[in-house]
C-alpha positions as CSV (number, residue, x, y, z in Angstrom):
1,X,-14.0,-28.5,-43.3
2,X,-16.9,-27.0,-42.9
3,X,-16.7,-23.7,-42.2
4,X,-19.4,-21.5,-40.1
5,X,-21.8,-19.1,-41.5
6,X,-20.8,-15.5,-40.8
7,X,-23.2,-13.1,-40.1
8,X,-24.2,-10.0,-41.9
9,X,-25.6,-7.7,-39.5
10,X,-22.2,-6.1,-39.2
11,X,-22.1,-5.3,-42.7
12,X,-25.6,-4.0,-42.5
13,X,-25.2,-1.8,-40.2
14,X,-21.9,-0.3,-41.3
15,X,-24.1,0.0,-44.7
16,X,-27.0,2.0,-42.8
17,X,-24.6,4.4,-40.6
18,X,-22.7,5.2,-44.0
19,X,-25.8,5.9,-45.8
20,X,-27.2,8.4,-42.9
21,X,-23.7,10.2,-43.1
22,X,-24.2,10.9,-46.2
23,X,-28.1,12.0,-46.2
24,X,-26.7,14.1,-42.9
25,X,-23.9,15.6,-44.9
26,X,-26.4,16.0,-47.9
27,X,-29.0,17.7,-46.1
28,X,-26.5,20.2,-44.2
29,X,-25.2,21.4,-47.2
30,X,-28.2,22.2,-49.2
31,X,-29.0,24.0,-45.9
32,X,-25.7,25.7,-45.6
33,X,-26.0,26.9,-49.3
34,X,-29.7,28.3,-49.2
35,X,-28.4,30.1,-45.8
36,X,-25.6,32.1,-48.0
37,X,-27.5,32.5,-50.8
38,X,-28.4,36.1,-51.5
39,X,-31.7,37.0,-51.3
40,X,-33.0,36.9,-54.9
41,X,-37.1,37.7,-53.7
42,X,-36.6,41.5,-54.6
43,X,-33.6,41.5,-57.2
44,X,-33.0,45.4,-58.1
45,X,-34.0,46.5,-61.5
46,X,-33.9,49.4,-63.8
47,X,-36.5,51.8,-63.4
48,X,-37.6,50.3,-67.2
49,X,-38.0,46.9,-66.2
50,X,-40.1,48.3,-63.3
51,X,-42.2,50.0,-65.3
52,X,-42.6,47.4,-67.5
53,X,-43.0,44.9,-64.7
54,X,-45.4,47.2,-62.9
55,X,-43.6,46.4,-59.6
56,X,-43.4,49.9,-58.6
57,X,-45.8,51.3,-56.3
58,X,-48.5,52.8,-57.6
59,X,-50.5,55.9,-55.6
60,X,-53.2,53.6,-55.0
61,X,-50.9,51.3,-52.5
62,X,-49.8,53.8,-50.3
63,X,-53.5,55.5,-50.2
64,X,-55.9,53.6,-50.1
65,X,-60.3,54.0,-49.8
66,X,-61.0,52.2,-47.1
67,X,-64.7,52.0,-45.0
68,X,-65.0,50.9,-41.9
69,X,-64.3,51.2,-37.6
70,X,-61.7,51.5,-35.1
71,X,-62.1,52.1,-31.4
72,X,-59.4,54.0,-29.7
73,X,-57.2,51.7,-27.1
74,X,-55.1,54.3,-26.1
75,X,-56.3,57.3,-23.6
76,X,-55.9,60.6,-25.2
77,X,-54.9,59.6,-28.3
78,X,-53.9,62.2,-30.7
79,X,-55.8,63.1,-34.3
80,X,-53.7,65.2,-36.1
81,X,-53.9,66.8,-39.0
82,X,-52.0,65.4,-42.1
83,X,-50.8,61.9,-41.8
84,X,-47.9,62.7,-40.1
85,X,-46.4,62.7,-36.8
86,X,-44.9,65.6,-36.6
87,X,-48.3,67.3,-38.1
88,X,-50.8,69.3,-35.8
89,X,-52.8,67.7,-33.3
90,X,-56.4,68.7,-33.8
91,X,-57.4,66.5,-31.0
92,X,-57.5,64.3,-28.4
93,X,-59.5,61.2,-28.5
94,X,-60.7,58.8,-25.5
95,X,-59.9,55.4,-24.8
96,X,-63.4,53.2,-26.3
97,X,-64.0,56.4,-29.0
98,X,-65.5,54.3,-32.1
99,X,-64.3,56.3,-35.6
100,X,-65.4,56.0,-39.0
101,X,-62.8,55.0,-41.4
102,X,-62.2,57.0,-44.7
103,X,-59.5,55.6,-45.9
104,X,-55.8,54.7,-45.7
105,X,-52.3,56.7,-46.3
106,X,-49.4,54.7,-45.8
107,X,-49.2,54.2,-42.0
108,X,-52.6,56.4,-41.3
109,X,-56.1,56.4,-40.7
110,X,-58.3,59.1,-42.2
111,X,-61.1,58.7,-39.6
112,X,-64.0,60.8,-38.5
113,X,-64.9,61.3,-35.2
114,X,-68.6,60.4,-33.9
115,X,-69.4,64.1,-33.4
116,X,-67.9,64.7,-37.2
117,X,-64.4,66.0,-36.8
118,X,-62.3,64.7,-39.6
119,X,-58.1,63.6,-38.9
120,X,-55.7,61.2,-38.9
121,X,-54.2,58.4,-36.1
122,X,-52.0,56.1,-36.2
123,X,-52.5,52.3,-38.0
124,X,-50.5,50.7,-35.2
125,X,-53.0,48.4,-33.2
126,X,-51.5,49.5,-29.4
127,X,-53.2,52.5,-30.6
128,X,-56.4,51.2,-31.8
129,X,-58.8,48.1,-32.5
130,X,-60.2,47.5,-36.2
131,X,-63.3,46.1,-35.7
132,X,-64.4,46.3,-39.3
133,X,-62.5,47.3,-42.6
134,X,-63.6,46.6,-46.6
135,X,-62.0,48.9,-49.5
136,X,-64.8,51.3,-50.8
């Protein structure tokens, strides 16, 4: 007797749907273990391996010499005196006031005002607008 020929699509496909659960599974685990991995971008080290790796922050990153512009974006904005918030406000500047960069401490803006009165304000750009900026 002869007998028919069977077909193999079933087989095929039973062969694809296996082989996409386990690229599925595959994937989500790789995923799953980079997800519960601890951070290793900024592993702690010894103050002599930081030294030696020169990874800790030198003066020159948290103050830098900067020249350049701003223009104030808030109304009355304050310049103070040290680059501080809780420092003495020398002054209150108006909204479109364009200042001269001096440079940069941490979060602040040594700036000079157009009629030459030196201070600090604030990096954060609700407060102002760089419209130029190059180190010196």
């Amino acid at each position: 007797m002869h007998r028919p020929k069977r077909s193999s699509i079933p087989v095929n496909n039973l062969l694809a749907w296996v082989s996409l659960a386990v690229l599925v599974v595959t994937v989500a685990t790789y995923a799953y273990s980079i997800l519960k991995s601890p951070a290793k971008e900024n592993p702690e080290k010894s103050p002599k391996q930081k030294a030696a790796s020169g990874t800790q922050k030198s003066s020159s990153e948290s103050s830098r010499e900067l020249v350049g512009k701003v223009r104030v974006l808030a109304s009355g904005l304050n310049l103070r005196s040290s680059p501080q918030k809780n420092r003495n406000i020398i002054g209150s500047l108006k909204k479109g006031t364009i200042l001269s960069v001096l440079s940069k401490k941490d979060d602040w803006y040594e700036v000079e005002t157009p009629a030459g009165k030196k201070g600090f304000v604030s990096t954060d750009l609700k407060y102002i607008q760089v419209m130029e900026m190059r180190e010196k």
